[in-house]
C-alpha positions, 0 to 999 in steps of 0.5 A: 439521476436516481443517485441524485434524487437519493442524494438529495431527497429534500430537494426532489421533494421541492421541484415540481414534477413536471420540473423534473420530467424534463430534467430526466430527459 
């Protein structure tokens, strides 16, 4: 997940946090 996140720092930025706590996990 961290390899996307850098891929696409843009997009990370747009998904709210409680978004991407459950995509982490």
């Amino acid at each position: 997940m961290a390899k996307y996140l850098i891929s696409f720092p843009s997009t990370a930025m747009v998904v709210p946090e409680g978004e991407w706590e459950a995509v982490v996990r």
